[in-house]
TORLUMVO-499299 format. One record per atom (N, C-alpha, C): residue in three letters; x negated, y negated, z. Coordinates in steps of 0.1 Angstrom, whole numbers, plus 2048, in hexadecimal, padded with zeros to 3 digits. Example, Ala and Ser with C-alpha at 12.3 -4.5 7.8 and 13.67 -1.06 7.14 Angstrom:
2
ALA77C83984E;ALA78582D84E;ALA77C82184E;SER780816847;SER77780B847;SER77F80084F;
REM end
This chain:
48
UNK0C31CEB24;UNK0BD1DBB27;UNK0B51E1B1C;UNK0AC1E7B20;UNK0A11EEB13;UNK0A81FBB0F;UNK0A4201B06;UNK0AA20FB03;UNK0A7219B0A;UNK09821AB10;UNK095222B18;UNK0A4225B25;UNK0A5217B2D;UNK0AC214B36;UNK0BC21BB32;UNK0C1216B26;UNK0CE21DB22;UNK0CD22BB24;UNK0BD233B1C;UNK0C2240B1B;UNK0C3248B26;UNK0BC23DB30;UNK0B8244B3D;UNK0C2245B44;UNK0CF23CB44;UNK0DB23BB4B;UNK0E3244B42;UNK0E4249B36;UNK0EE250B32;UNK0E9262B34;UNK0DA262B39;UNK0D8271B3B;UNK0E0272B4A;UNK0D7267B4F;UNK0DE268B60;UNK0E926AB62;UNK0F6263B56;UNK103262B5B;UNK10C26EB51;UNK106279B4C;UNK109281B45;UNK10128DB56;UNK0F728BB58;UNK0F6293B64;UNK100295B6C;UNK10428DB72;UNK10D28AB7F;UNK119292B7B;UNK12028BB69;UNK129294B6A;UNK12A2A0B69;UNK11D2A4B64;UNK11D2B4B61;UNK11C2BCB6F;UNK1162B7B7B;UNK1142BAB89;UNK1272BBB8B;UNK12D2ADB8A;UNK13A2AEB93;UNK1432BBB88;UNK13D2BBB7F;UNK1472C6B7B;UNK1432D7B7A;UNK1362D8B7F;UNK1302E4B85;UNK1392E6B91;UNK1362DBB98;UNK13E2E1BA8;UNK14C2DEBA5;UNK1582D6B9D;UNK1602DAB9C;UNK1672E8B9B;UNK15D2F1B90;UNK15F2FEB8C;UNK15D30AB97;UNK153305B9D;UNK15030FBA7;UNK15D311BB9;UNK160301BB7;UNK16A300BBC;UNK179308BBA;UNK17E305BB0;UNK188310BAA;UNK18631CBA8;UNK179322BA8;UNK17432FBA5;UNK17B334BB7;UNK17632EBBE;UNK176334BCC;UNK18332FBD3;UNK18A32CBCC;UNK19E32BBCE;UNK1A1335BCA;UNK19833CBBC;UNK1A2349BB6;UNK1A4352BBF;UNK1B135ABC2;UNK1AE36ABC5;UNK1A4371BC5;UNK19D379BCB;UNK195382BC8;UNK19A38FBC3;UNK193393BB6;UNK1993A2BB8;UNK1963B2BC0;UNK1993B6BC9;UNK1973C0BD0;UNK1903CBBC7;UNK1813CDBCB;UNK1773D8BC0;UNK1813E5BC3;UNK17B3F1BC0;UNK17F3FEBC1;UNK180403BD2;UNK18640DBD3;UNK189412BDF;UNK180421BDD;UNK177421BE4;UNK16E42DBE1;UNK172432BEC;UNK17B441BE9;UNK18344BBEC;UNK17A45BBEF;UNK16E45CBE4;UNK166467BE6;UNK168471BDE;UNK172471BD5;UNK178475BC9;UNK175473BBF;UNK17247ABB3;UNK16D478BA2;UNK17846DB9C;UNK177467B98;UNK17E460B91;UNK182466B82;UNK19146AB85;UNK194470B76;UNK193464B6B;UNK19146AB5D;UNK18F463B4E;UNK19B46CB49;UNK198464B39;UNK1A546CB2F;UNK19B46CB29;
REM end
C-alpha cells in the first residue's frame, strides 16, 4: 500500500469512529430525565 492509501484509511477509520460515538452520546442524552423548566404562575419572582 502507498502512504497516500494508509493515510486515507486511517482519516476514514478515525471518521466512523468519531460518527459512532456522536450518536452514541446523543443517544444517552435522550434516556436522561428531562428537567421540568419553570412553572409560570404570573407572579414576581421573589430574590434575597
Amino acid at each position: 500500500m502507498t502512504n497516500k492509501l494508509k493515510i486515507a484509511g486511517a482519516i476514514g477509520s478515525a471518521a466512523v469512529a468519531a460518527a459512532l460515538l456522536y450518536a452514541n452520546k446523543r443517544k444517552e442524552r435522550k434516556k436522561a430525565p428531562k428537567q421540568p423548566g419553570p412553572i409560570p404562575s404570573g407572579e414576581n419572582p421573589e430574590t434575597d
